[in-house]
C-alpha positions in Angstrom: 21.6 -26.6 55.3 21.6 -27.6 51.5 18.6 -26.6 49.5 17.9 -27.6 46.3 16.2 -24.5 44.2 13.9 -25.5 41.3 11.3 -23.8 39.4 8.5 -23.9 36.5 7.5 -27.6 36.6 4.5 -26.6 33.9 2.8 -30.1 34.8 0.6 -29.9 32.0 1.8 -28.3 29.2 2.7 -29.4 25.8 5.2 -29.1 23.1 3.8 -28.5 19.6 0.8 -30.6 20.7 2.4 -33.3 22.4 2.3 -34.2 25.6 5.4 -33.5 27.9 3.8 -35.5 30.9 5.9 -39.0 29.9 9.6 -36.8 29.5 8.9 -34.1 32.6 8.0 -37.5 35.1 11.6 -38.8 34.0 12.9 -35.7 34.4 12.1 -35.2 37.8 12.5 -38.5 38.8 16.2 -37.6 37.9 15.8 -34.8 40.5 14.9 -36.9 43.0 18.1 -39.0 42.7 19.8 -35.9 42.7 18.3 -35.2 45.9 18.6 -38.5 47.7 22.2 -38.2 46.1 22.9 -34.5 47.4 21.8 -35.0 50.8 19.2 -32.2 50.5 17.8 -31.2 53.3 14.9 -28.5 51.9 13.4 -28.5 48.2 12.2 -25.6 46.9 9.6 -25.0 44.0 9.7 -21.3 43.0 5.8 -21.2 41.3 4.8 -22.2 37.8 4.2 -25.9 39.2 1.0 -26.6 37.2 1.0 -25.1 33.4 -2.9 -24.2 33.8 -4.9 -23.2 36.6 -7.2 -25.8 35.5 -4.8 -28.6 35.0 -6.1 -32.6 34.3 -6.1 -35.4 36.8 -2.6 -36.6 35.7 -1.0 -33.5 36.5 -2.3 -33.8 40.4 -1.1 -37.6 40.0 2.8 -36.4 39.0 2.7 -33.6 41.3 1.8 -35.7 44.3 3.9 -38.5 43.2 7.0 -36.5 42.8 6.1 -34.6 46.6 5.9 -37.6 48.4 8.9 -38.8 46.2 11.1 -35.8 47.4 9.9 -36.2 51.3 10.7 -40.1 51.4 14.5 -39.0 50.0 14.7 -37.4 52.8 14.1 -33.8 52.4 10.9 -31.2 53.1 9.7 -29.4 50.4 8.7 -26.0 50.4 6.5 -24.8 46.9 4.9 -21.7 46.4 2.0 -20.9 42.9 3.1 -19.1 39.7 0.8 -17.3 37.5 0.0 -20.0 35.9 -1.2 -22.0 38.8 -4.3 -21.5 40.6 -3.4 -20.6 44.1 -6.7 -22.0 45.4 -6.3 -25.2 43.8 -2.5 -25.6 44.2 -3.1 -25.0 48.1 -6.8 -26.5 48.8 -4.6 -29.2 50.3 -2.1 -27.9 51.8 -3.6 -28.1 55.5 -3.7 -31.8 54.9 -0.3 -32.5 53.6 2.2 -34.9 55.3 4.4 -33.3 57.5 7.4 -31.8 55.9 5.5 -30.6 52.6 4.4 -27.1 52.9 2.8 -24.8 50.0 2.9 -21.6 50.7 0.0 -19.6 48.3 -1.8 -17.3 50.5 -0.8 -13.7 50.5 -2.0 -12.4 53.8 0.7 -14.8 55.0 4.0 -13.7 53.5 5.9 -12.7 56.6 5.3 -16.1 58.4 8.1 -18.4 57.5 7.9 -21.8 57.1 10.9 -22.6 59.9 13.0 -25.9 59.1 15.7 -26.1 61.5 19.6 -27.8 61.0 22.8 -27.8 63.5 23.3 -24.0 63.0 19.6 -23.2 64.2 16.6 -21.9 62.4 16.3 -21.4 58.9 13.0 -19.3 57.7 11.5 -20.1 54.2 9.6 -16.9 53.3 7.1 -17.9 50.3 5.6 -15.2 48.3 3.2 -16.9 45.9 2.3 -15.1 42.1 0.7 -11.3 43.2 -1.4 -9.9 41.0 -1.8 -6.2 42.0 -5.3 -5.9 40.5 -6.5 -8.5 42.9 -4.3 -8.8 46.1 -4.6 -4.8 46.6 -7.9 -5.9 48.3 -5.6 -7.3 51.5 -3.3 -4.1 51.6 -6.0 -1.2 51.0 -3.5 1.4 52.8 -0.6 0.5 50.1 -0.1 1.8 46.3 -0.1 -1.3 44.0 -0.5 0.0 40.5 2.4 -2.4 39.9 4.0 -5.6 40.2 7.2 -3.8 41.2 5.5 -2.1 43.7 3.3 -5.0 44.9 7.1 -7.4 45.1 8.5 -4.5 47.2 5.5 -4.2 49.6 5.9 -8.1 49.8 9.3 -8.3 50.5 8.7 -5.1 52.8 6.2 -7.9 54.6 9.4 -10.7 54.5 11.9 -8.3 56.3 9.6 -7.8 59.2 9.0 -11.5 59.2 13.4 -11.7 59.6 13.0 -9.0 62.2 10.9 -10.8 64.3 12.2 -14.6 63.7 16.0 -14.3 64.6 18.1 -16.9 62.1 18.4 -17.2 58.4 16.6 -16.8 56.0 15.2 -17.7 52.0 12.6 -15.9 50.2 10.7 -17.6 47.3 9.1 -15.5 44.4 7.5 -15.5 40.9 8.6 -12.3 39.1 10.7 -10.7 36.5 13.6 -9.3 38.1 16.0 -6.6 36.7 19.0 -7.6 35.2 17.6 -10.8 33.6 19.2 -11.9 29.9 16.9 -11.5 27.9 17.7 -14.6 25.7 17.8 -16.6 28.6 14.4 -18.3 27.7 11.5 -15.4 28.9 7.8 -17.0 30.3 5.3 -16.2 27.3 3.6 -13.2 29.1 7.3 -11.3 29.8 8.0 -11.8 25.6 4.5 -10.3 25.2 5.0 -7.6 27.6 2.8 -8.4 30.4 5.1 -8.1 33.8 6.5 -5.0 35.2 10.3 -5.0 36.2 11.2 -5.8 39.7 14.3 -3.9 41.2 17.2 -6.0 42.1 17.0 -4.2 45.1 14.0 -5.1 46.5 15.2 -8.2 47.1 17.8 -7.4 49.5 17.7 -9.0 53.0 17.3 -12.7 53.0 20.4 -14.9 52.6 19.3 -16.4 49.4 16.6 -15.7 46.9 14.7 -18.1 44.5 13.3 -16.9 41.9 10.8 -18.9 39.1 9.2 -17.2 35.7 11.9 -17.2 34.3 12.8 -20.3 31.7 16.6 -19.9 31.3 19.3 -20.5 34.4 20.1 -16.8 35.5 22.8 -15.4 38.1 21.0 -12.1 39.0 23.4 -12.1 42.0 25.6 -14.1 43.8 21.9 -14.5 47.0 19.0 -13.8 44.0 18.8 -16.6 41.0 16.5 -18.4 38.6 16.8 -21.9 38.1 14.7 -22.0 35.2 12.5 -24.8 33.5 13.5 -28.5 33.9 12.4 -29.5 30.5 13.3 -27.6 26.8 9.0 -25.8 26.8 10.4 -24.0 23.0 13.0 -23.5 20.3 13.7 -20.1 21.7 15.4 -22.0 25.2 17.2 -25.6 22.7 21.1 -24.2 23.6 19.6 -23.5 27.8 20.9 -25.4 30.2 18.7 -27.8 32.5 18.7 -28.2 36.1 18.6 -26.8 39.1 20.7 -24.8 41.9 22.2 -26.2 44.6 22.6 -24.2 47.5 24.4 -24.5 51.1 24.1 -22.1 54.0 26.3 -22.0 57.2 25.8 -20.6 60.0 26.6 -17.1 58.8 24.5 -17.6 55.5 25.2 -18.5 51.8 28.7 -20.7 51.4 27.8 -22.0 48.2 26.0 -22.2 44.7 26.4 -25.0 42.6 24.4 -25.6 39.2 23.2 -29.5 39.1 22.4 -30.8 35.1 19.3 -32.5 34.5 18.9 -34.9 31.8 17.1 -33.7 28.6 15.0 -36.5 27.1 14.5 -35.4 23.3 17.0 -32.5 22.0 15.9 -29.1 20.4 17.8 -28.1 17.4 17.0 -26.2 14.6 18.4 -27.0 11.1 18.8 -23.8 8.4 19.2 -24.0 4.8 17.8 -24.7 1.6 15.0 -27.7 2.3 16.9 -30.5 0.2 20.3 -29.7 2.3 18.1 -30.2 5.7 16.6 -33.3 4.3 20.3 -34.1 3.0 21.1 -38.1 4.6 23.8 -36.3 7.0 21.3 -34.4 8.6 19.0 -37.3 9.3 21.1 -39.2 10.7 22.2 -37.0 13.3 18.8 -36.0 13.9 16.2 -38.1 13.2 15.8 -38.7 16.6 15.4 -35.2 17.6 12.7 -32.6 18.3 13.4 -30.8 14.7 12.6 -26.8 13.9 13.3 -26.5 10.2 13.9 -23.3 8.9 14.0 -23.4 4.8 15.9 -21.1 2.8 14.7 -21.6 -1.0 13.2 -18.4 -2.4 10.1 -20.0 -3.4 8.0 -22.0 -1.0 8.8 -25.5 -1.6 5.0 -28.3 -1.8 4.4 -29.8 1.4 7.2 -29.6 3.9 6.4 -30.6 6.5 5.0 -34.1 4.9 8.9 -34.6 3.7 10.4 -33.3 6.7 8.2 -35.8 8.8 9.2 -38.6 6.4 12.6 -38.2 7.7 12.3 -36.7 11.1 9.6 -38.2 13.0 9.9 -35.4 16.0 9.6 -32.2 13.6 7.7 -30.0 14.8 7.5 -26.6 13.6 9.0 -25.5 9.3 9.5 -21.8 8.5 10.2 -20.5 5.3 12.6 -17.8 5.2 14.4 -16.5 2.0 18.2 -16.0 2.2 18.4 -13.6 -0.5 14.7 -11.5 -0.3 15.0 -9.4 -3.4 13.9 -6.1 -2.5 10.4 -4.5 -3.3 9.9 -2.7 -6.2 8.3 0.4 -5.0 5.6 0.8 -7.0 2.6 -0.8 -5.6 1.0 -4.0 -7.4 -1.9 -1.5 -8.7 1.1 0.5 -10.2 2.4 -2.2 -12.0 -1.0 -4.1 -13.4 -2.1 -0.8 -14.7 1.4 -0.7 -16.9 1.2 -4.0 -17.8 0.6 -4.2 -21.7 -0.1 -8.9 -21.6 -1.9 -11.4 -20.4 1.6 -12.4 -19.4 2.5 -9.3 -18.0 -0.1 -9.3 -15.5 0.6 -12.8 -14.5 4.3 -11.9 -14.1 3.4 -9.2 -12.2 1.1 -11.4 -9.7 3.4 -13.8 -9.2 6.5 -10.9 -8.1 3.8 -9.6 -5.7 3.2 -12.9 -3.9 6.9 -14.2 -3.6 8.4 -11.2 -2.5 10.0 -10.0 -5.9 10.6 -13.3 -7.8 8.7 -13.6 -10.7 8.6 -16.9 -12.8 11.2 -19.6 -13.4 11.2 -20.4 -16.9 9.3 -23.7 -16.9 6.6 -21.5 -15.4 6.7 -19.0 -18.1 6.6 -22.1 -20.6 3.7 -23.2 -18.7 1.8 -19.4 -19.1 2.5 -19.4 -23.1 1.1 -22.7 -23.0 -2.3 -21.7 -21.3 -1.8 -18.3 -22.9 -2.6 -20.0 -26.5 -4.6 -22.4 -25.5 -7.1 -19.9 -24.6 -6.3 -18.0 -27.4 -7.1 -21.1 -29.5 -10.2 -21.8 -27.3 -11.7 -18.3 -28.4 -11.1 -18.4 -32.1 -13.3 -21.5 -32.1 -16.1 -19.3 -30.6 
C-alpha cells in the first residue's frame, strides 16, 4: 500500500497579513498531481487542517475542494483535527462524506481503525485527533491525565488494543510534540511558547508507521515515526525548511519504504542582513524583489522610515529589524547617574541621546545642530 503522509494545511492563516489562501490552493493542487502521479492509495492529513477553530467560508471551500480532489485521483483519505481545529466542526460532516473520505476527531473512538484493504490484506488507520488532557479526561475518569505525555500514552495504549483485536497492519495518526524533534526544525507557535508537554518516542511503538503533524519542519524521529511538516513557508524561522510530504509503502510484512516528495514553494523566504543601504544595494533587488523579504538592518542608529524604502524596492517585505552589529556596551552608571554629573545643556542632551541608542551619543552634525539651538535660546532669553 503507498500512503502519502501530510500534515498542517493551516487553511486560513496568513503571513504578515496576507492571505495564504491563493499560494496554499496551488500548493496542494501540486499534491494532488503528486498523488494521481504516485499511485497513492491512502492520504493522510495528520491535524492542523484548518488554522482556527473558527475558520471563514473559503477555508471549508479549499478543504472540500482539495478532499474530493484527492478521492477522484484515486486515493481515500484519512484526516484527523489538530489543536488548531475544532474537532466538532472539522467532523460535523463526517457521517455524510463520500465514501472513501473519513475524519477521524472523536476520542472515545481511537482504537477503531479506519480499515482500507490492498493485495496483502487489511491495513488499519488508527486516528488519534488533538487531546487535550483538561478536557478528554472526562471520557477516561479511571486514568491519570495531568499531561499530554500521559494522555498520548493512554491513547496509544487504546491503538494497541485496537491492533490486538484487528489482525493486519497498521498506521497511527497523531498531533503532538514527540521527543527527539530538532528544535530548529520549524516548532508550532504554542511548542516555542512552551505550551506542549514532551511525548516519549516510546509511546509510539507498535504500529508499522506513525504520522505525526504539529510540527512545521520535515523530521525523521525514526525510521516508522515522522513529521511531514507544513506545506507552505507559515514564518522566517522555517525559509531554509523543506516542503512536501512523505511517501510511504508497506508490504505485507510492514514499512519497505520512505521517500520525501518536494512541493513547490510559491514566494521564497529569505532574510537579507546588513547595513540598510547594502540591502537596498541594486544587487540585492534584483535577486529579490520578487521575494517574501525579512530585512534585518545593521546601522547603529535607527535609520527614517524603513520599511517605506524597503517596500519601494521589494514589494513582498514584510517584517525590518534593527539590530546593531557593534552595540557599544553600557556605561554602568545609570542615566540618573549621569544627568546629575552633567555640568551643560549639552551635556544632558549628550547624555539622553547615549541612553536611547544604546551608548552612541551624537554624530557631529547633531552636535552642530545642539549649539545651534543651544544659542538660539540663549539669544531668545537675553531679549527677555
Amino acid at each position: 500500500m503507498r500512503i502519502l503522509h501530510t500534515s498542517d494545511w493551516h487553511i486560513g492563516r496568513t503571513f504578515h497579513g496576507t492571505s495564504t489562501m491563493d499560494a496554499l490552493a496551488d500548493v496542494l493542487a501540486a499534491l494532488v498531481a503528486q498523488v494521481r502521479a504516485q499511485d497513492v492509495d491512502v492520504v493522510v492529513v495528520a491535524g492542523d487542517v484548518f488554522d482556527s477553530a473558527t475558520p471563514a467560508g473559503p477555508a471549508y471551500t479549499l478543504l472540500g475542494d482539495t478532499l474530493v480532489a484527492l478521492h477522484d485521483a484515486g486515493a481515500a483519505v484519512v484526516v484527523t483535527s489538530g489543536n488548531h481545529d475544532s474537532a466538532a466542526r472539522l467532523g460535523f460532516q463526517a457521517r455524510l462524506l463520500r465514501d472513501g473520505i473519513h475524519v477521524m476527531t472523536d476520542p472515545v473512538a481511537i482504537g477503531q481503525p479506519v480499515t482500507i484493504s490492498d493485495a496483502d490484506g487489511p491495513v488499519h488507520f488508527y486516528g488519534i485527533p488533538y487531546l487535550e488532557p483538561a478536557i478528554v479526561r472526562q471520557h477516561w475518569p479511571d486514568a491519570v491525565l495531568r499531561t499530554q505525555a500521559q494522555t498520548m500514552a493512554h491513547a496509544m495504549e487504546l491503538v494497541r488494543g485496537g491492533m490486538a483485536a484487528n489482525s493486519g497492519r497498521s498506521v497511527a495518526i497523531a498531533h503532538c510534540f514527540a521527543a527527539g524533534v530538532d528544535a530548529t526544525a520549524g516548532l508550532e507557535r504554542e511548542v516555542r511558547q512552551g505550551g506542549l508537554d514532551v511525548v516519549p518516542l516510546s509511546v509510539f511503538d507498535g504500529p508499522d508507521y506513525v504520522a505525526l503533524g504539529h510540527i512545521h519542519g520535515r523530521q525523521r524521529v525514526s525510521d516508522r515515526v515522522r513529521y511531514a511538516g507544513a506545506p507552505l513557508h507559515y514564518s522566517f524561522g522555517e525559509q531554509d525548511k523543506p516542503r512536501g510530504s512523505w511517501l510511504v509503502d508497506l508490504d505485507a510484512d510492514g514499512l519497505a519504504s520512505v521517500e520525501w516528495l518536494e512541493l513547490p514553494v510559491p514566494r521564497r523566504l529569505v532574510t537579507l542582513t546588513g547595513a540598510l543601504d547594502d540591502i537596498l544595494a541594486a544587487d540585492n533587488v534584483a535577486a529579490h524583489a520578487a521575494d517574501w523579504v525579512c530585512a534585518v538592518y545593521t546601522d547603529a542608529l535607527p535609520q527614517s522610515e524603513p520599511m517605506r524604502r524597503l517596500k519601494e524596492r521589494f514589494p513582498f517585505c514584510a517584517m525590518v529589524q534593527h539590530e546593531p552589529a557593534n552595540t557599544v556596551e553600557r556605561i554602568e552608571r545609570s542615566y540618573a547617574t549621569r544627568l546629575r554629573s552633567a555640568v551643560t545643556d549639552t551635556d544632558r542632551i549628550e547624555a539622553f541621546l547615549e541612553h536611547v541608542r544604546e551608548g552612541h551619543g551624537p554624530t557631529e552634525r547633531e552636535r552642530e545642530l545642539i549649539r545651534e539651538v543651544l544659542d538660539e535660546r540663549v539669544a531668545a532669553e537675553a531679549l527677555v
